[in-house]
Every structure is written in C-alpha cells, then in structure tokens.
C-alpha positions in Angstrom: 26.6 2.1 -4.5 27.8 3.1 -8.1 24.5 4.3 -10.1 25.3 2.3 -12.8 24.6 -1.1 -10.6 20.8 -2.3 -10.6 19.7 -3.5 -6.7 18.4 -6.9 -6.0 15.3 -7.1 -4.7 14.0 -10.8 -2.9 10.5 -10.9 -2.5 9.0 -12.1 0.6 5.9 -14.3 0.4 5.0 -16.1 -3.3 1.3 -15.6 -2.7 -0.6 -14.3 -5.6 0.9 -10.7 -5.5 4.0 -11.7 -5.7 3.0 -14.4 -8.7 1.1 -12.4 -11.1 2.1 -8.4 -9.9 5.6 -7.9 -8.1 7.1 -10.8 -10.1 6.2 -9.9 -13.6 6.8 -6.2 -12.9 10.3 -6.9 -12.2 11.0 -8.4 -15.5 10.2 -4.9 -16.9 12.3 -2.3 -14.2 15.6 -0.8 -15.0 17.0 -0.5 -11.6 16.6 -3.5 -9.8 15.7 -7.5 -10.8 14.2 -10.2 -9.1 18.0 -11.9 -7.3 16.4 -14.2 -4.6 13.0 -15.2 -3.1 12.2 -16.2 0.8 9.4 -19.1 0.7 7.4 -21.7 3.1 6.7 -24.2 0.3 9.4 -26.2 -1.1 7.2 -26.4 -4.0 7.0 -22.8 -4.5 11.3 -22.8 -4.2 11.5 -25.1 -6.8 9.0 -23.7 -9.5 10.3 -20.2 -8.7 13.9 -20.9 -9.0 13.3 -22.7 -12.5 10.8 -19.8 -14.3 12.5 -17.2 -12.8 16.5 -18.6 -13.2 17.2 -17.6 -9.3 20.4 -18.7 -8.0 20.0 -21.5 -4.7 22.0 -19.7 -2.9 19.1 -17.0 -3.2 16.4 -18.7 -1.7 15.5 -18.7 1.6 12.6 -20.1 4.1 11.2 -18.1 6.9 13.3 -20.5 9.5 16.9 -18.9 7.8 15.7 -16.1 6.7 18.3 -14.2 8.9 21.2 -15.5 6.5 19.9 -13.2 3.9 22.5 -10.9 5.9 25.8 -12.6 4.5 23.5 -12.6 0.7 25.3 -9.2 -1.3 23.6 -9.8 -4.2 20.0 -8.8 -2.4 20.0 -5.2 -1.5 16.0 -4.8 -1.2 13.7 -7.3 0.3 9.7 -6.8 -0.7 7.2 -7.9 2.5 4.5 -9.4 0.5 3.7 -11.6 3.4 0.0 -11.3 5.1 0.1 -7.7 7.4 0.2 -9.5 10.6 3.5 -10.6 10.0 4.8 -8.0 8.5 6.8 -6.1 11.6 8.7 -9.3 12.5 10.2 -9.5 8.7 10.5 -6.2 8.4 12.2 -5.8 11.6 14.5 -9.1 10.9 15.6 -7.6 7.6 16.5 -4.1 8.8 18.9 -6.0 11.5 20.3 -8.0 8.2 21.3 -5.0 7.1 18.3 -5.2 3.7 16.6 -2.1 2.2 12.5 -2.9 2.9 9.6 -2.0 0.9 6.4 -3.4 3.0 2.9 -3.7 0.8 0.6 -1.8 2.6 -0.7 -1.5 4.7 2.7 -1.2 6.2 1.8 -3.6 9.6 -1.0 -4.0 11.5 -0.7 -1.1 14.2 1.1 2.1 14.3 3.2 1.0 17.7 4.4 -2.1 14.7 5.3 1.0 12.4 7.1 2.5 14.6 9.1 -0.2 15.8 9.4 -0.8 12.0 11.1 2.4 11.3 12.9 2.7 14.5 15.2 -0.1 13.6 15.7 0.9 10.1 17.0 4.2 11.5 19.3 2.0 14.0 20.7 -0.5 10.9 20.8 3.2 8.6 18.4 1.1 5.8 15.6 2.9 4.1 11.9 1.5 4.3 8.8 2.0 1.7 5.5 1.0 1.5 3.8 -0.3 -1.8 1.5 2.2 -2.6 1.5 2.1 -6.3 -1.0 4.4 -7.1 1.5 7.4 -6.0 3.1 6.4 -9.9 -0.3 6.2 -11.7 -0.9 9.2 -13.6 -4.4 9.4 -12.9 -4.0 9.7 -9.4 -0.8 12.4 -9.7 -3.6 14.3 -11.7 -6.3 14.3 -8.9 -3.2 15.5 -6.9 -2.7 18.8 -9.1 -6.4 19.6 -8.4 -5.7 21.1 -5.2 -3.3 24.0 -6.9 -6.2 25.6 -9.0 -6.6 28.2 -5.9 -9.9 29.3 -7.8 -11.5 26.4 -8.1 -10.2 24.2 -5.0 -11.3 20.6 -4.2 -13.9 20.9 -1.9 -14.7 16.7 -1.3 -14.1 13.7 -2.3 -16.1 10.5 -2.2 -14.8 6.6 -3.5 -15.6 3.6 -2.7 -13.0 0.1 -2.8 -14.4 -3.6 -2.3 -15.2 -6.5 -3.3 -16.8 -9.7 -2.9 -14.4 -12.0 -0.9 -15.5 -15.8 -1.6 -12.1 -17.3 -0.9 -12.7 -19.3 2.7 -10.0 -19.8 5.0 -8.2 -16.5 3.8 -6.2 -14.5 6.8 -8.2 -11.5 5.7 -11.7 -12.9 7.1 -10.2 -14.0 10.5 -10.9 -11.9 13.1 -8.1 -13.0 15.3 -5.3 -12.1 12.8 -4.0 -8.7 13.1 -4.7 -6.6 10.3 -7.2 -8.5 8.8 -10.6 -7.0 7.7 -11.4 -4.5 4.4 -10.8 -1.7 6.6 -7.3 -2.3 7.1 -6.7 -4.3 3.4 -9.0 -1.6 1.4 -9.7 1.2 3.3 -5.9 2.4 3.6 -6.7 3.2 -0.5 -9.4 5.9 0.6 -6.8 7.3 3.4 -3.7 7.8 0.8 -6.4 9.4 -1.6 -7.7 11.9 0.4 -4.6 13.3 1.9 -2.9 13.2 -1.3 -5.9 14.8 -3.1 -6.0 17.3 -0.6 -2.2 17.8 0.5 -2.8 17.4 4.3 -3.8 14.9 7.2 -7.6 15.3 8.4 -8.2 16.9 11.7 -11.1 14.4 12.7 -12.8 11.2 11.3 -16.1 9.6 12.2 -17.7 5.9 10.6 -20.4 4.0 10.2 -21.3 0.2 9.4 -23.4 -1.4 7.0 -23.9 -5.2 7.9 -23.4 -7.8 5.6 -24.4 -11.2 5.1 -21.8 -12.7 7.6 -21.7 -11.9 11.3 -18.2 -10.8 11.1 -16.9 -7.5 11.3 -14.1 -8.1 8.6 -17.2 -8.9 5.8 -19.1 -5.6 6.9 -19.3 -2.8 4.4 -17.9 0.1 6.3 -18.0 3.9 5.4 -15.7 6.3 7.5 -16.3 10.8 6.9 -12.0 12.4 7.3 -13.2 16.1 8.1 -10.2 18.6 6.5 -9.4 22.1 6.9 -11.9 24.6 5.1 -15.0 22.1 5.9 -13.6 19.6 3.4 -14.4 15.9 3.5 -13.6 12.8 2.3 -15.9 9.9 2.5 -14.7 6.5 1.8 -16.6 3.0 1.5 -14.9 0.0 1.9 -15.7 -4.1 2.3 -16.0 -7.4 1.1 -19.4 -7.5 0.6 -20.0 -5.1 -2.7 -18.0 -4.4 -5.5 -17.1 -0.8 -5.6 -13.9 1.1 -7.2 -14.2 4.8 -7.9 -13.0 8.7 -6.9 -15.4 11.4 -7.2 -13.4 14.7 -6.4 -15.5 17.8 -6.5 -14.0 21.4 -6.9 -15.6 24.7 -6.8 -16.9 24.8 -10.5 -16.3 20.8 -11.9 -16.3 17.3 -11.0 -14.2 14.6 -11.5 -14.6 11.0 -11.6 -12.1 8.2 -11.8 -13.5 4.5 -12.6 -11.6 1.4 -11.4 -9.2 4.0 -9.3 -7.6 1.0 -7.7 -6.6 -0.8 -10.0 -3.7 -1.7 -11.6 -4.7 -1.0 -15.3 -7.7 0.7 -16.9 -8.4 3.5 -14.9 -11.2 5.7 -16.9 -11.4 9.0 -15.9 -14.2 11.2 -16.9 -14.3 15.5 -16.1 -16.8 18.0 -16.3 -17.2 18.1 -19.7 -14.9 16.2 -21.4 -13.1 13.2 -20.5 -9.5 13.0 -19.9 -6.8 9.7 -20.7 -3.7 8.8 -19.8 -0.7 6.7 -21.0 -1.1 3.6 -19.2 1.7 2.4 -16.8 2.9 -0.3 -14.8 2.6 0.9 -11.2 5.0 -1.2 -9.4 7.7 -1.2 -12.2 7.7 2.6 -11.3 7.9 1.9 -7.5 10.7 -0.3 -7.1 12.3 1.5 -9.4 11.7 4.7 -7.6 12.7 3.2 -4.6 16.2 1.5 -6.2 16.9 5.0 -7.7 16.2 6.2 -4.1 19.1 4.4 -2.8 21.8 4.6 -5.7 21.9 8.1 -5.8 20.9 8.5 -1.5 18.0 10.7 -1.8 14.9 10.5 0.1 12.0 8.6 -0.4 8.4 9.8 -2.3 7.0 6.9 -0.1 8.6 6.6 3.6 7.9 4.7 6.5 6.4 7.7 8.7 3.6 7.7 5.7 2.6 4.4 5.8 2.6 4.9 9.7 0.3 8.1 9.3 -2.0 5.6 7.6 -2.5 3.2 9.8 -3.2 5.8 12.9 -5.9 7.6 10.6 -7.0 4.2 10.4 -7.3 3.1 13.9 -8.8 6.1 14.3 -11.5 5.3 12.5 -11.8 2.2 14.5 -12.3 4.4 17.5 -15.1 6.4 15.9 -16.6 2.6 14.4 -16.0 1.6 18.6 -17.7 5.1 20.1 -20.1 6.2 17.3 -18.5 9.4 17.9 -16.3 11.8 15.7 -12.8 11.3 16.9 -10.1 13.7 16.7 -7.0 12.9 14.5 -3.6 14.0 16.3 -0.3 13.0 14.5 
C-alpha cells in the first residue's frame, strides 16, 4: 500500500466505546478514517450512516459480515464487540483477508488468542490489541523508570474499578466468557507491570475481598506478580470500589499516577515535585500507530502474542484465586 493512502478502519460493535471513544478519535487520525461499521441494530445502521456520512455499501450486520472480504475500501476492522465474541470475529475477518485491532482484553482465553493469531499468520494480516495507554505519555514515563540503574523500580502498587450499577450487562454474567473485572480491569494492572518493569513475572498469587453480590464478577480481587530481583506488583481490581492509581517505588523516590486509566487527566505527582504532560488522545495515537504499521510493513508496538501473554498471566491468577497458592508463570 502507497504511504500516502490513509486505511479504512470498520468498527465492530456500536456500543458505547465505539460511540463516544473509537468513533470520535477517528475524526481526529491522520492515517486511517472511520469507512464502514458492522451492527445488530438497524437503528444503530441508520443513525451511524447519517452522523458519520458512511457509504451503504459499508455497513454490515453480524449475519454478512463475511462480505466485508469483497469491501477494498476497509483495510482494518476494530473488535469492539463484548470479549466473548471476540475470537469468532476476529477469526472471520483474518479469513476476509482485514487487518484486526481487538480491544482488550484480546479474547477470553489464551487457547482463543492463539487461534486468533494463528489464522492471521495463515491469511498474512496483522492483529493489535487496544491498549491505549502504551501512547499516553504518563505511562511511557513510568516505562523509563526502569533505566535509572541507580535507582531501579523496586514495586509497584494500583488499583482499577469501579462501581458497576448497569443490570443485565455481559460483564456481571458469570456464564459469559470473559466477563468479570478481572478479565475487563485487571488486564490494566498486567500491561503496567511488565511494561513498568520490562519483563513477564515469574509467579503470581491472589486474594478476594467479597462484595455486596454473591458473584464472583462483583468481588474486589487483588492478585501479587512476583519479578526478578524480589520485585512485585500488586494490583486491585472490581466492580465494587472506585479505585484508579500507580504507585511505582524506586530505590530513592516514589511515584504516583492519579486516574492512570483513564483516557484524559492523568495527574502525576514525584518525590518532590510534580510532573505534567501534554495531553493526548490515546486511540488517535493507536490506530494510527497501527495504520502506519501497515503502510510502511513494519512491526507492531502492540501484537497479538502480547495481548496473548496477558490473558495467560491472567488465568494464572485465576489458578492462584482457585488453589490459594502462588502459581508459577511459564510463557
């Protein structure tokens, strides 16, 4: 593809992510647009097609998806569809022949990652996950921590949840696949950590803290990733408390990042002193980063085998929430 042309992304699923974060984020990147859409709800189609000017041709329901194949003017397609369907569309657009970023976590297993990526290889398309916070500078500052080699990062501590009131949502039923803060929230605390510290964990162990429901996907759950050198990570996650902060601490300072999640004011304060950064739009820098990924064929910041890494650090933690023990991490 000439690097001059800017790639067509079709977002898949017009929940709220894709309303009021991947949607409006494309009106503001330089390498790709919003070309077509993949919807349920005829409703949806039609609102869609008239804010956002999208061709008929470019929308698609989840029963013809498949057609998207024949569609040149989409070159991406975005999986903001719930996790537990994320492996079939994923799958189905690598066999259309579609570039694929998946919002994290990339699908609900590893054995679906890997299936995941195993077909991109086959159809020779690339595959992301939306982990926006790799673009925020905040967090590509806790990253450069690790390089002071006299005064390393010795932990980190966060915390990411929130009260979930809205009934009926995919995310509190315990039969869907993926579903739960652990997999929804706690994927945040995993990409910290082994960014922050520039490796995978050798072990993890967990812990639960009930909540005011009975089921496991409203309990507030804190998991301990054990690293080289005796440093740790420990991470809070749930449905039940509102929490959003890093704490890193290094040999002489600490750090600490407020609303580290979140899409926009991120306040980060150091030993000291605090420190600011130019505020950016997170996934305007990923799909670009991605469609620049492409037009000039270079590889990925974010690739498959990452968000795969995830999820097995998180079913590990499962495994240590199942035993009580410490589990060993082997990737």
């Amino acid at each position: 593809m000439p690097k001059s042309k800017k790639l067509g992304i079709a977002l898949v699923g017009l929940g709220s992510y894709s309303t009021y974060n991947l949607a409006p984020s494309l009106r503001q990147c330089e390498h790709c647009y919003l070309a077509g859409i993949v919807t349920g709800t005829p409703v949806k189609a039609s609102m869609w097609s008239r804010n956002y000017k999208i061709d008929k041709k470019n929308i698609y329901n989840y029963a013809n998806f498949d057609e998207i194949a024949a569609n040149d003017s989409i070159d991406i397609v975005y999986l903001a569809v719930p996790t537990f369907m994320r492996a079939e569309y994923a799958i189905r657009a690598a066999m259309a022949g579609k570039h694929i970023i998946c919002e994290k976590p990339m699908a609900a297993s590893s054995q679906e990652c890997l299936k995941i990526i195993e077909s991109c290889k086959k159809n020779n398309v690339k595959v992301s996950v939306g982990y926006r916070l790799q673009y925020d500078p905040y967090h590509s500052y806790l990253t450069t921590l690790q390089n002071d080699l006299d005064n390393p990062v010795k932990s980190v501590k966060g915390g990411f949840g929130f009260k979930f009131n809205t009934s009926g949502n995919w995310r509190l039923d315990h039969k869907k696949p993926g579903g739960g803060a652990l997999m929804d929230l706690g994927v945040y605390g995993v990409q910290a950590a082994c960014a922050i510290f520039g490796m995978i964990p050798q072990a993890v162990s967990a812990k639960r803290k009930k909540g005011s429901s009975k089921l496991p996907e409203e309990e507030m759950i804190t998991f301990q990733l054990y690293f080289e050198n005796n440093s740790t990570a420990v991470f809070t996650t749930g449905y039940t408390d509102a929490i959003n902060y890093l704490q890193v601490e290094t040999t002489n300072d600490t750090v600490v990042l407020e609303n580290a999640f979140s899409f926009s004011n991120l306040k980060m304060k150091h030993t000291g002193y605090d420190l600011s950064f130019e505020s950016v739009n997170q996934n305007q820098l990923l799909m670009d980063d991605f469609s620049l990924s492409l037009l000039g064929d270079r590889s990925l910041k974010i690739n498959g085998e990452m968000g795969r890494r995830d999820i097995m650090i998180i079913e590990a933690v499962f495994d240590a929430l199942a035993s009580g023990k410490r589990i060993p991490i082997d990737i």
